[in-house]
N, C-alpha and C positions, 0 to 999 in steps of 0.2 A: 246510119253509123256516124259517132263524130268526125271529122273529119280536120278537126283545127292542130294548128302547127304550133309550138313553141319555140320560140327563138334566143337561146342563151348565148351571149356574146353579139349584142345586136346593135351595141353602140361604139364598136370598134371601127378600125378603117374594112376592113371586109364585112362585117357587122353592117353596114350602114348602105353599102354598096347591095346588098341584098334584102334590103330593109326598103329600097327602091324599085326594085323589080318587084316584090312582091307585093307592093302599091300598087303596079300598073299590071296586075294579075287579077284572079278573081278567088285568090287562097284566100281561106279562111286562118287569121295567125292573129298572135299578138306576141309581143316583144318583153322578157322579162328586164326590168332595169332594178337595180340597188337603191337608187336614192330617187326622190321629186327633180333634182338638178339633171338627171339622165333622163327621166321622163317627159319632160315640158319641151322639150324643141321635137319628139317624137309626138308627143298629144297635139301639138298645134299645124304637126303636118296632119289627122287625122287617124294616127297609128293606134292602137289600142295597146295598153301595155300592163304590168303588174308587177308589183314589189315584191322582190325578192332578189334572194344573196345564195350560194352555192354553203353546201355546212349547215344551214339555218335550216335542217328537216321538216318541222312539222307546217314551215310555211311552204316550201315546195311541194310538201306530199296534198297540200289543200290545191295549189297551183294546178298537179299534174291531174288533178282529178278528173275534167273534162278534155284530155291532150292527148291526140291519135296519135302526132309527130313530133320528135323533137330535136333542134338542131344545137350543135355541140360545140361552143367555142369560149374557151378561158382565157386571162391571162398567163401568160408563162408565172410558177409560182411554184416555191418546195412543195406545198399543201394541195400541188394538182392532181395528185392521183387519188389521196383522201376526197377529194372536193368532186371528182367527175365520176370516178367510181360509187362514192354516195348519190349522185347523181342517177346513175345506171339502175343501182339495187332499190332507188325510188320508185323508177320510173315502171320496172318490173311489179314491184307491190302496187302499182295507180292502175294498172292493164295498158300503159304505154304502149304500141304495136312497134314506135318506128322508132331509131335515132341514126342523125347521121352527123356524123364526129370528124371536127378537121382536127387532123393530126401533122405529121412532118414525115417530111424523106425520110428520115433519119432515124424514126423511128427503128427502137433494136433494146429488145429485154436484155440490161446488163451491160450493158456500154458505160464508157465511162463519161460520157455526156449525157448530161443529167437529162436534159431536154427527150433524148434520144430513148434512154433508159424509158423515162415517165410515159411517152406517148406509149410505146410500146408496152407496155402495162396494162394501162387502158386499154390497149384493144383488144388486148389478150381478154379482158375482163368481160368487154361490150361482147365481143364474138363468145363466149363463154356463159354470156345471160340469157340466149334463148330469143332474146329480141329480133326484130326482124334489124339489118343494119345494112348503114354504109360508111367507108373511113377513105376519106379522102386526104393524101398526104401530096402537099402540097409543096415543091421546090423553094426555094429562097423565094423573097416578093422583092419585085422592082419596087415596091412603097418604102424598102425598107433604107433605100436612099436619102429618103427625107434624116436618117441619122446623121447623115454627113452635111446636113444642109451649113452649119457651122465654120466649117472648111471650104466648102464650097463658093460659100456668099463670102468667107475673110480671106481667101486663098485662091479661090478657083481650081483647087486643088481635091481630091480622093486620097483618101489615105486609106490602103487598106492590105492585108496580109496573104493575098491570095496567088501573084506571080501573074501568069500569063494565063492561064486557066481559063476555060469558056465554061459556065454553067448557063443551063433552061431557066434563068429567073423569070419568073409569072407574076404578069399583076392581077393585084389581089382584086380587081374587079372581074377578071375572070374564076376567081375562085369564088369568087362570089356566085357567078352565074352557073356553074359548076355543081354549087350549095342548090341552089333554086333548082334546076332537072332535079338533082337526086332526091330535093323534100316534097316535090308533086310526081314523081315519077315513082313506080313500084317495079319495073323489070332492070331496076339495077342494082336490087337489094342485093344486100348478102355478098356484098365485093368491097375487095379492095382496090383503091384505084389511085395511081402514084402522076399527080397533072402536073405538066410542066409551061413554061411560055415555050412559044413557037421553034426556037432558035438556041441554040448554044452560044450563048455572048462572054466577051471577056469586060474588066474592070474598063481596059479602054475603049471597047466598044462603047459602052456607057460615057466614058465623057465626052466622046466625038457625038453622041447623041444630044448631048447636054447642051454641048458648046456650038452643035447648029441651031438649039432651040434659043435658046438664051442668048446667038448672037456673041460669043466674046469665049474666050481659047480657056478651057477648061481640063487639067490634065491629072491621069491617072498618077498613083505616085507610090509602089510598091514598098512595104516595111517588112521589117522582120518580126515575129509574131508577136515575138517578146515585149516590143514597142507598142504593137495594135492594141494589146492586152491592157498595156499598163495605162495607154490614152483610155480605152473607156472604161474603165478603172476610176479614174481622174476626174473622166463624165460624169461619175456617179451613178456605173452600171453597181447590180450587186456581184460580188467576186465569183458566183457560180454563173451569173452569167454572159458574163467577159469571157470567163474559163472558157465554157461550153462555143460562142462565137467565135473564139480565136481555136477551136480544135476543130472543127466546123471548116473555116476559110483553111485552116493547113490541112483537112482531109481534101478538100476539094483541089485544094494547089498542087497534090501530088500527082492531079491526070492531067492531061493536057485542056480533054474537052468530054462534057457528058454528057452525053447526046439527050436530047428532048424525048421523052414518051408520045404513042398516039393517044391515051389514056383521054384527055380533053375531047378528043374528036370523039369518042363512044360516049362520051357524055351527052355532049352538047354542038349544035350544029352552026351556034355563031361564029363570027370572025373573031381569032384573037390579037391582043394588043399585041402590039410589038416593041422593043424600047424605044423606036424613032418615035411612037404615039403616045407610050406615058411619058417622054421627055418634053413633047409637043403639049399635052394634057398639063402639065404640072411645070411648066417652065416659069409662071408665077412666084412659084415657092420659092428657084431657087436666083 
């Protein structure tokens, strides 16, 4: 039986981080990219890969033809649930057996976050196709810091809408390894599984982490949403999703602290980061 893995979303920051473990594995995978410029730092590490785009059917339905597995990761986009759900009804029509789809916390048919809405749609879909699956919804990611690299590097400052609040954010190289159990692993089909980092931290926890790694006093700086919204806005988010970010940081602002899942540990039996190590990991950047 075939047994190769397809890997969508493979040249992301968890994309990539997964794209290394299964280097130093003995899976059989290859990695879809969009263009030659995605493919060529993947070809010259040895990876095997194939053109292709999510919506572009009759070149995926040739892609999926020899594909046991396949793993599940988009850009955020209005067109995500047309794009993953064609994705699904493909992968059914090819004899696909497997997919396993990272999703969000948040996931929630009917929310008024779009983000939140869409995942949950998809899964409604995937669990609904008959496929064998698994959906992994994933807490905020400590990578996603690198947004504030800006304020950080001009300011030594965090600007962010969230209050005092401690959330489980996870770095995405755990979610990566996370990905890697559940695409060689078959006794954890058929679940949903909600990972989180170790800990419930707050925004300050985060800069005392920063500001031991980097050496120089780096501090949290609370705003009101209104303000968060209209800065990445300015960034040159699109307006759905600033929206969805700043209703996101003000759900979470309303608990004090949200405690961490064991979810990760039924997965996978590594050590996970903690933000003292992706601060210590990533203190280059900032």
């Amino acid at each position: 039986m075939n047994d190769q893995i397809l890997i969508i979303g493979g040249t992301g920051t968890t994309g990539r981080s997964l794209v290394e473990l299964l280097k130093s594995s003995d899976a059989n995978y290859k990695v879809m990219v969009r263009n030659y410029a995605k493919a060529a730092p993947l070809q010259a590490e040895g990876v095997s890969t194939v053109m292709g785009e999510l919506g572009d059917w009759p070149v995926i339905e040739s892609i999926l033809n020899d594909i046991d597995t396949v793993f599940l990761l988009s850009s955020p986009s209005p067109t995500k649930v047309e794009e993953q759900n064609g994705l699904i009804d493909q992968a059914v029509k090819a004899g696909v057996r497997k997919i396993v789809k990272i999703s969000a916390v948040i996931a929630d048919v009917g929310s008024h976050i779009h983000l939140a809405d869409w995942h949950g749609t998809i899964e409604n879909h995937l669990i609904a196709s008959g496929l064998d699956y698994i959906i992994l919804r994933p807490h905020s990611f400590m990578q996603n810091m690198l947004m504030h690299l800006g304020s950080i590097k001009g300011q030594n400052s965090i600007y962010e809408s969230m209050g005092t609040a401690k959330i489980p954010m996870i770095d995405t190289r755990d979610v990566a390894q996370a990905s890697f159990d559940c695409l060689i692993r078959n006794n954890l089909n058929n679940n949903t599984y909600v990972i989180t980092g170790p800990e419930a931290i707050s925004y300050d926890d985060v800069a005392n982490a920063l500001s031991k790694a980097t050496g120089r006093q780096i501090n949290y700086i609370p705003v009101p949403s209104e303000a968060h919204n209209q800065g990445m806005k300015t960034a040159g988010l699109p307006d759905w999703l600033a929206d969805d970010l700043t209703f996101m940081s003000k759900n979470w602002g309303q608990k004090e602290v949200h405690q961490p899942t064991s979810d990760f540990k039924k997965i996978s039996r590594t050590q996970q980061y903690d933000i003292d190590r992706f601060a210590k990991d990533y203190a280059g950047y900032f």
